[in-house]
N, C-alpha and C positions, 0 to 999 in steps of 0.2 A: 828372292823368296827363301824363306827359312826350313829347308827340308826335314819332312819330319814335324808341322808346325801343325798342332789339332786344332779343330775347325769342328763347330755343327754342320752338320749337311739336312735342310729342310723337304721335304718332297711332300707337292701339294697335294690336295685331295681333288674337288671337283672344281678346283681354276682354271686345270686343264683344258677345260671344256668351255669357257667361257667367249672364245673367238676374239672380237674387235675391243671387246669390252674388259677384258683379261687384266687388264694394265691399272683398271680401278681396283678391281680385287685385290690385286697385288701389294697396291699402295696400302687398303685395310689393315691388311693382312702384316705388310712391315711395321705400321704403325702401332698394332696391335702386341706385335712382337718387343718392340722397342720399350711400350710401356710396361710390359709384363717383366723383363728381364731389367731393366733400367740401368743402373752403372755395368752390370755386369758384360755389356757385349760393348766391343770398339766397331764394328760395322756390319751390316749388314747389306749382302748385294743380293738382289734375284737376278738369276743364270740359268738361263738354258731350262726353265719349267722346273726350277729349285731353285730355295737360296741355300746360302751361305753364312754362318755365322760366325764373327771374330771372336774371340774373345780378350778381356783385360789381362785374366790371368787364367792359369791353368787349375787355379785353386776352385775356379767355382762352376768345374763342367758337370759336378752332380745336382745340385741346384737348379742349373740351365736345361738341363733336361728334363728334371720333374717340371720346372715352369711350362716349357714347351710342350708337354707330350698332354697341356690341359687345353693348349688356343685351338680353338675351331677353326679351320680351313687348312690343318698339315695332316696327311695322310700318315704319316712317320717321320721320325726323326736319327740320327745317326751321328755319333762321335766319329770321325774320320779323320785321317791324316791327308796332309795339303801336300804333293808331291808336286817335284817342275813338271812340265808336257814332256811327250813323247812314250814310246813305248819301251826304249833299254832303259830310261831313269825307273820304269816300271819294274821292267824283269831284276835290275839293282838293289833296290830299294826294298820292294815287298817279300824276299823272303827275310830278310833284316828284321820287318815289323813284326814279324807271327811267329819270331825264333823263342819264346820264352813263352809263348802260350800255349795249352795244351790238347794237343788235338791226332787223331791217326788218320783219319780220313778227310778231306778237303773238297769243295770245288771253287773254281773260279768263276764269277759271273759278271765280266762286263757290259759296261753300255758305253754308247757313242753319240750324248747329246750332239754334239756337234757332229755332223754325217762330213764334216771339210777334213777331219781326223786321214792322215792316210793310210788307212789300216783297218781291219775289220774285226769286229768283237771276236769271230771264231781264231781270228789268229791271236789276239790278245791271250785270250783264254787258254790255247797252247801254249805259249810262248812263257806269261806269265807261270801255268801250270808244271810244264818242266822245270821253270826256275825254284820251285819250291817244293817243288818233290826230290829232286834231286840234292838240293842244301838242305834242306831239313829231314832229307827220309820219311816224306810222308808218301802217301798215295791217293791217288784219284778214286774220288765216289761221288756219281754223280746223282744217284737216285739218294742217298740218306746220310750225307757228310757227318762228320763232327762240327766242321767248321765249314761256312760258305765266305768266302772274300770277294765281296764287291769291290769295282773299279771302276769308277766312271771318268772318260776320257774329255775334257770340257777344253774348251778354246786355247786358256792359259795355264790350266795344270789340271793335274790327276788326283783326284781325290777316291782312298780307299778308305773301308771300315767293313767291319765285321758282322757284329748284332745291331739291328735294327728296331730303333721302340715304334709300338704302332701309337697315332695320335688320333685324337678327335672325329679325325674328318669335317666334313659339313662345311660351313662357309665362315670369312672373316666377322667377327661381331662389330656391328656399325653400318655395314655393307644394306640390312633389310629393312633399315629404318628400328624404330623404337617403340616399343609394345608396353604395356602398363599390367603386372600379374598380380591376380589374387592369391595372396600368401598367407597359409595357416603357417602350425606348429606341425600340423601331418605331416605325410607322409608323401602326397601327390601332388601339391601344388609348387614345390621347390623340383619336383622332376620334372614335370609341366612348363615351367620356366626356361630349369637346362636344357630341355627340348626346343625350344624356339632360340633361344640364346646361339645354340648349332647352327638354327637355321641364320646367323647373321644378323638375328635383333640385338639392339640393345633394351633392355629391360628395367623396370622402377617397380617398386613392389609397393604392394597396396596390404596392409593388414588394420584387421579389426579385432579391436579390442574391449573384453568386457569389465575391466578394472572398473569400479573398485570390489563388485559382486563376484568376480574370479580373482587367481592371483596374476602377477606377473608373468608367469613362466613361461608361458607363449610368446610373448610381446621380444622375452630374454632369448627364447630358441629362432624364432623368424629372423634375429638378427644373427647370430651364428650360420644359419641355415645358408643366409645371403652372404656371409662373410666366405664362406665353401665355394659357392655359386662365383666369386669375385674372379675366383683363380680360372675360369673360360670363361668371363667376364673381360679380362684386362684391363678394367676400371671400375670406381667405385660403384654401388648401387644406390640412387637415390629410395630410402624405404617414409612411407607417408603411414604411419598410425591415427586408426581414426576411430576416437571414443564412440562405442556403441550402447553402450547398457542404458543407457535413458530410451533410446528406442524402441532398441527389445521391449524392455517394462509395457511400453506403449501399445504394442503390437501384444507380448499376454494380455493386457486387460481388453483387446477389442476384437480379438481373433479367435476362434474357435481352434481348441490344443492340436487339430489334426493338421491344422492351415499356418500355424506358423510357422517351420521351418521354411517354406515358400514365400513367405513375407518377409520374414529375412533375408533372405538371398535375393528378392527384388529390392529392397529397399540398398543390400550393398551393392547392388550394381548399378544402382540411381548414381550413388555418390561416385563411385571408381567412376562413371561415368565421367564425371563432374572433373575429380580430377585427372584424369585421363586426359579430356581436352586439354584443360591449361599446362600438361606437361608436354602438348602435343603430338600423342600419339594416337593414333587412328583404331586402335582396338585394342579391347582386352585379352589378358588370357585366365583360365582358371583352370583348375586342378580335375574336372569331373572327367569322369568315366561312366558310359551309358549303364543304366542300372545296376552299378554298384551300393548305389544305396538308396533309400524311399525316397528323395530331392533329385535323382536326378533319372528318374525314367522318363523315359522321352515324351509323353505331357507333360511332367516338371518341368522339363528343361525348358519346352516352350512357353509353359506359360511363365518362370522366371526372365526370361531371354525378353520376353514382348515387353516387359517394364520399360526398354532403352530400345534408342536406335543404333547405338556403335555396335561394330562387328564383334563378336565373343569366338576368340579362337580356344579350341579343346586340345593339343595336342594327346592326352591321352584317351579321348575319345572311345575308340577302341580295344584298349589294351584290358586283362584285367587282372587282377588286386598281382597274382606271383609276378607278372611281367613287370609291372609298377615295382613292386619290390627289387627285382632282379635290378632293375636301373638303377633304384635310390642304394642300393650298396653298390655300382659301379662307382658311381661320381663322388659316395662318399656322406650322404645325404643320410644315411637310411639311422645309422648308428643316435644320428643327435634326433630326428623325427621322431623315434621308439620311445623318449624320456618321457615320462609324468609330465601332463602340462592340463591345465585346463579350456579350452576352447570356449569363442566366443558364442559357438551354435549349441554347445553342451548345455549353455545357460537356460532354464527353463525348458530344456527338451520335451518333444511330444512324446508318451510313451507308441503312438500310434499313426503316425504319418502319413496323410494322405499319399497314397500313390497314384491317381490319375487325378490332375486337377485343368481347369480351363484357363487361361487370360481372364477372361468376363468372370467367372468366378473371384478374384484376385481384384478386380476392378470395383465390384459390388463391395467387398468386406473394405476396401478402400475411400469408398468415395465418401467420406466424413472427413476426411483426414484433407492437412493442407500440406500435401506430399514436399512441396519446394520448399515450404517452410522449415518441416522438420529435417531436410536433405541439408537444409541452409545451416543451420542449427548443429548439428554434428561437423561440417565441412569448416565450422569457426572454431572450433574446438581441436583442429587435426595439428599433429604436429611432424614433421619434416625434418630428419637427420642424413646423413650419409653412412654406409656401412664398408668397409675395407676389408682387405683383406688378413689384416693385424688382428682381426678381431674374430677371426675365429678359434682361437685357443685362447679365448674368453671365456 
């Protein structure tokens, strides 16, 4: 072992808890790792309810940590130095490491994944603590440090590190199966997304477009949006653009102005339906929030929702508009949503939107129409790209 050799040190979020099953997550979760970082890491091992990250060179541990600190399922993340086992290579070595850094006050905090250690975190933390109070002249504070030094005592060596980034949380993505989202240019449906993406889906995005009656610029931002989304993704996004504006048209000439927006939103969630199956995933998701706006107070919703049978998950369901905000400027989201773009539901907007509507309502202003047809009809027109992560400083 190369003393002194830096190392990520991964500490997971809710794997911990996972029991008998622990061992699948885990696998995600490397796999995950490995595609996000790619050449840049020579191994990765899970150890003692952490991994462990090699890397090629030392050139690329800022890189490796912005990467990391986006994958769902690590609690935080840590640059740390790889020492041998034992406890005097500890008391040697560690005030060496912290002798150039600058700091008055200190504490030491060990841990002892391994309980086979023969030595106890409290004597560690003495032991270690004289050692670097006394070569460095610094002093013990144990309530409000300058500097806290973790050490964790692991089977085959000691790995210490200082400042800890926090990550993600949530679980590995791949782990909950794979969901299919309705994605505007907004603002909620890309936060909506990274909310389940947390939860361990993998995600395909569904947008709708009203070219050639709007311009492009939705169509242009859903894919930046998704290209954001890639980076706690750890793979591409399959995005399905599905021409709209013949529909619409069809739906103003047969629908009363107050009942469109409602036919819209039924009629896209025929088709995500549609494709939803053949990507096969089991449910959608969308962007709403309960009476945030005239479509989706909760007769809206039902009676958009009764069009289909697949499940429709809401993760923002309950949140509203600041909280929505608050997230899409954490993930990064919120800066490209804000840009001028034209939406496909702007098109022909009702000045006056029904707020309570029924199913049977919805069914009535329908039953002329040959629903599968016109479902058919758009679903041949749709076209299917990949989004990366390259492309979002597009």
């Amino acid at each position: 072992m190369t003393i002194g050799e830096p190392t990520i040190l991964i500490h997971y979020g809710e794997l911990t808890l996972k029991g008998k099953n622990r061992g699948k997550f885990e696998r995600q979760l490397v796999s995950n790792i490995q595609a996000t970082l790619g050449a840049f890491s020579r191994r990765i091992e899970p150890k003692h309810d952490r991994m462990i990250v090699w890397l090629r060179s030392p050139e690329g541990q800022a890189e490796v940590l912005n990467r990391l600190r986006d994958i769902p399922g690590i609690a935080y993340i840590a640059l740390a130095t790889d020492l041998p086992p034992g406890l005097d290579n500890s008391v040697t070595h560690i005030p060496r490491l912290f002798a150039q850094t600058s700091f008055e006050t200190f504490a030491i905090r060990s841990r002892r994944p391994n309980k086979a250690v023969p030595f106890s975190s409290q004597t560690a933390n003495v032991e270690i603590g004289q050692a670097v109070g006394s070569r460095l002249n610094k002093r013990v504070d144990l309530s409000n440090p300058d500097l806290t030094i973790h050490v964790e005592f692991l089977s085959d060596r000691t790995l210490v590190y200082g400042d800890r980034i926090s990550g993600q949380r949530g679980l590995p993505v791949g782990i909950s199966g794979r969901l299919a989202c309705l994605i505007s240019g907004g603002i909620d449906s890309p936060v909506a997304a990274y909310l389940m993406i947390k939860r361990g889906c993998r995600i395909s995005a569904i947008h709708f477009s009203s070219y050639p009656y709007t311009s492009q610029a939705s169509e242009t931002k859903v894919r930046r949006l998704l290209a954001r989304l890639t980076s706690f993704h750890s793979h591409d996004i399959e995005l399905t653009i599905v021409p709209f504006a013949e529909l619409q048209k069809r739906i103003v000439a047969d629908v009363p102005a107050d009942y469109r927006i409602i036919c819209y939103r039924r009629f896209m969630l025929r088709i995500a339906e549609q494709i939803a199956e053949r990507q096969r995933a089991p449910a959608l998701v969308t962007g709403e929030s309960l009476a945030q706006v005239a479509s989706q107070t909760l007769s809206n919703l039902c009676s958009i929702e009764a069009s289909i049978t697949m499940p429709i998950l809401r993760p923002l369901i309950g949140l509203d508009k600041q909280a929505i905000i608050a997230l899409a400027q954490e993930i990064g989201t919120f800066p490209i949503s804000i840009e001028p773009d034209e939406d496909c539901c702007q098109f022909m907007m009702p000045q006056h939107p029904v707020t309570t509507s029924r199913a049977t309502d919805l069914e009535r202003l329908e039953r002329n129409w040959d629903i599968a047809a016109l479902c058919a009809h758009a679903l041949a027109a749709t076209t299917v790209n990949r989004v990366t992560h390259d492309q979002a400083a597009e």
